[in-house]
C-alpha positions in Angstrom: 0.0 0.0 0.0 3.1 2.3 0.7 4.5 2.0 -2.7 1.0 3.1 -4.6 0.9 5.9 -2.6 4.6 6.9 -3.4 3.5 6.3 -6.8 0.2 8.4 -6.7 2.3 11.4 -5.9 5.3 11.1 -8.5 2.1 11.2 -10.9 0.8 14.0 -9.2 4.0 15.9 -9.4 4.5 14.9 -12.9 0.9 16.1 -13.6 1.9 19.4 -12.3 4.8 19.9 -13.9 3.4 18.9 -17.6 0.4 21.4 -16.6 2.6 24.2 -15.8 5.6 23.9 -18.6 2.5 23.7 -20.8 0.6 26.9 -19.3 3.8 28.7 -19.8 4.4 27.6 -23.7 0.8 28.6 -23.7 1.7 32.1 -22.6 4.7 32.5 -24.2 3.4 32.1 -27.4 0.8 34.1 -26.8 2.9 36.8 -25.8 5.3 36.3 -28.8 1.8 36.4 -31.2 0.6 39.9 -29.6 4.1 41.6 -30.2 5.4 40.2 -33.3 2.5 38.8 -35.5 -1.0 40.3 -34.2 -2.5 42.6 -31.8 -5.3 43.4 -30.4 -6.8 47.2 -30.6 -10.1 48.5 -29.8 -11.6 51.2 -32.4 -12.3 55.1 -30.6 -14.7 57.3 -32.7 -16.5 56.7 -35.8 -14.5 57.6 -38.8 -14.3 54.1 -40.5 -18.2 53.7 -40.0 -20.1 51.9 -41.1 -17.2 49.1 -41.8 -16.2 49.7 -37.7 -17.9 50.9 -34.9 -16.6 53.1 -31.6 -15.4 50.1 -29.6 -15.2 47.2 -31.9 -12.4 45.2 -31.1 -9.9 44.2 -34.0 -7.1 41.9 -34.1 -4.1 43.8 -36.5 -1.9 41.4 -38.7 1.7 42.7 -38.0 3.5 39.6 -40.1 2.1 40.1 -43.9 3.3 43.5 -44.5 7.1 42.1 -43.8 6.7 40.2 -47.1 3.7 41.8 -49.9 2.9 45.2 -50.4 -0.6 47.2 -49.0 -2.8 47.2 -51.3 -5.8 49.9 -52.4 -8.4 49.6 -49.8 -6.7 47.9 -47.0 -7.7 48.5 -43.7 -4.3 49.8 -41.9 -3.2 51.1 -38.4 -0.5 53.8 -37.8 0.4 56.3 -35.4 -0.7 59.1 -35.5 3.0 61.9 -35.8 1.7 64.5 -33.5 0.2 62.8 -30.6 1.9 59.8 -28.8 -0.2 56.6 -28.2 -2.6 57.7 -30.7 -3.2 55.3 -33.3 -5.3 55.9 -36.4 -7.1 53.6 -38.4 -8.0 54.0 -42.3 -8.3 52.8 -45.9 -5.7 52.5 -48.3 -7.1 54.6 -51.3 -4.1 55.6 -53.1 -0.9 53.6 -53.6 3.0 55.0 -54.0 3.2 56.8 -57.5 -0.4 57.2 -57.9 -2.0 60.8 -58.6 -5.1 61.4 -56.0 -7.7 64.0 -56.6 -11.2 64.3 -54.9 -13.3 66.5 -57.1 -17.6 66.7 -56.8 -17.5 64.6 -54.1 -15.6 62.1 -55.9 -12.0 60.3 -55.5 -9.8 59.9 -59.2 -6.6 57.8 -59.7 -4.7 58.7 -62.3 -7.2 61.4 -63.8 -10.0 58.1 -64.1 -13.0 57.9 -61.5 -12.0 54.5 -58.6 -14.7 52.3 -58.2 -15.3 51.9 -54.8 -18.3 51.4 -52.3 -16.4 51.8 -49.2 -16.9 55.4 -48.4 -20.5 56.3 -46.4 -21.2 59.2 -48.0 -20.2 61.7 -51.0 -17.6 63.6 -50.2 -18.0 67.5 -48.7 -14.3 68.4 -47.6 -11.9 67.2 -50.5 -9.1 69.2 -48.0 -5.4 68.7 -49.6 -6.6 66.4 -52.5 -8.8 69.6 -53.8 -5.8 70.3 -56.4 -4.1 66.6 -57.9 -1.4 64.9 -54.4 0.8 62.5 -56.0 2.4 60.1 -53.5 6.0 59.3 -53.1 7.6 55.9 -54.0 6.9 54.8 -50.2 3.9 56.6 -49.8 0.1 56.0 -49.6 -3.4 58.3 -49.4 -5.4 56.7 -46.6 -9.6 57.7 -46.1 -11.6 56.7 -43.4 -14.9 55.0 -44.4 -17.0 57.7 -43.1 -15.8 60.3 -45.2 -17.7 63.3 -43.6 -16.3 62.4 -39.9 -12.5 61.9 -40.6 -9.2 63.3 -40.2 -6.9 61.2 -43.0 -4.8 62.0 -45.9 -7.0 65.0 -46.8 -5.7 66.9 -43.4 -2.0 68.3 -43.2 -1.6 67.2 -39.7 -1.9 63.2 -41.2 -1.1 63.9 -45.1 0.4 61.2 -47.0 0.9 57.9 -44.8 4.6 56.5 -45.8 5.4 52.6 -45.6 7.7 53.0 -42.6 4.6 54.3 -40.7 2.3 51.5 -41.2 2.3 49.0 -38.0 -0.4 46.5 -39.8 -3.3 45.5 -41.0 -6.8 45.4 -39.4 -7.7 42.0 -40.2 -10.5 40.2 -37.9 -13.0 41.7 -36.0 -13.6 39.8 -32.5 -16.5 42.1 -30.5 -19.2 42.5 -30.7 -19.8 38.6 -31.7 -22.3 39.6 -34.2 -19.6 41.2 -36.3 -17.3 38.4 -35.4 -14.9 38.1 -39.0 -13.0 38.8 -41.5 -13.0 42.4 -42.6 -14.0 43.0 -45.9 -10.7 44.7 -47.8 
């Protein structure tokens, strides 16, 4: 009876210590997957409506960037240069060598009308793309979805968004459940 008992507990122990170096692999992955391939962010205001909503909660794809280009109409997070810990969040409308020009309420590429159906409303406030903003070889125009309600590319204080800047892209809404996906870029 002594030796089961002696046995019982060297399982025990061992049960433990699988449990535990487990939990920690467990953590440390997750800890390595928050810093250096996604993250999680939670959206403030209402400038990429009706595609996000004041606190959704997104997860941002840090990895894919390392190894393809953005593309027009990703959803991408940068800082924003004059406030520290502020993040913005916008679309990729025009990409590095392109010619953007919002005239009538409407955004050209190149001189020809983009097809789009991402922005909310026509837009009032062309701001800097009034007059024809061509974007450096590392640079991109960025709008937010609710085109009436958003400080982006059109504003001096954000202005053309340059690779370096970009941390990632939004990829995968989380809360609320019933917008649980993929979003739509």
């Amino acid at each position: 009876m002594k030796g089961k008992t002696a046995v019982k507990k060297k399982s025990i122990v061992k049960e433990i210590f699988v449990w535990t170096i487990s939990l920690v692999v467990l953590f440390t992955a997750a800890w390595l997957f928050l810093h250096y391939v996604g993250e999680s962010t939670q959206i403030s205001g209402e400038s990429m409506y009706p595609t996000l909503s004041d606190g959704d909660d997104l997860v941002v794809d840090k990895v894919s960037y390392q190894f393809t280009d953005p593309g027009r109409f990703d959803i991408i997070v940068f800082p924003f240069q004059y406030q520290k810990d502020t993040f913005y969040i916008k679309r990729i409308i025009g990409l590095p060598g392109e010619t953007v020009q919002i005239s009538d309420g409407k955004i050209y590429i190149n001189g020809r009308l983009l097809e789009e159906d991402y922005g909310y409303e026509e837009i009032k406030n062309p701001g800097l793309a009034s007059s024809p903003v061509t974007l450096g070889q590392d640079e991109y125009f960025v709008l937010g979805d609710n085109r009436n309600n958003s400080t982006d590319s059109r504003e001096p204080s954000v202005g053309n968004v340059s690779r370096d800047r970009i941390i990632g892209r939004a990829l995968f809404r989380f809360w609320p459940l019933s917008g649980l996906g993929f979003l739509k870029q």
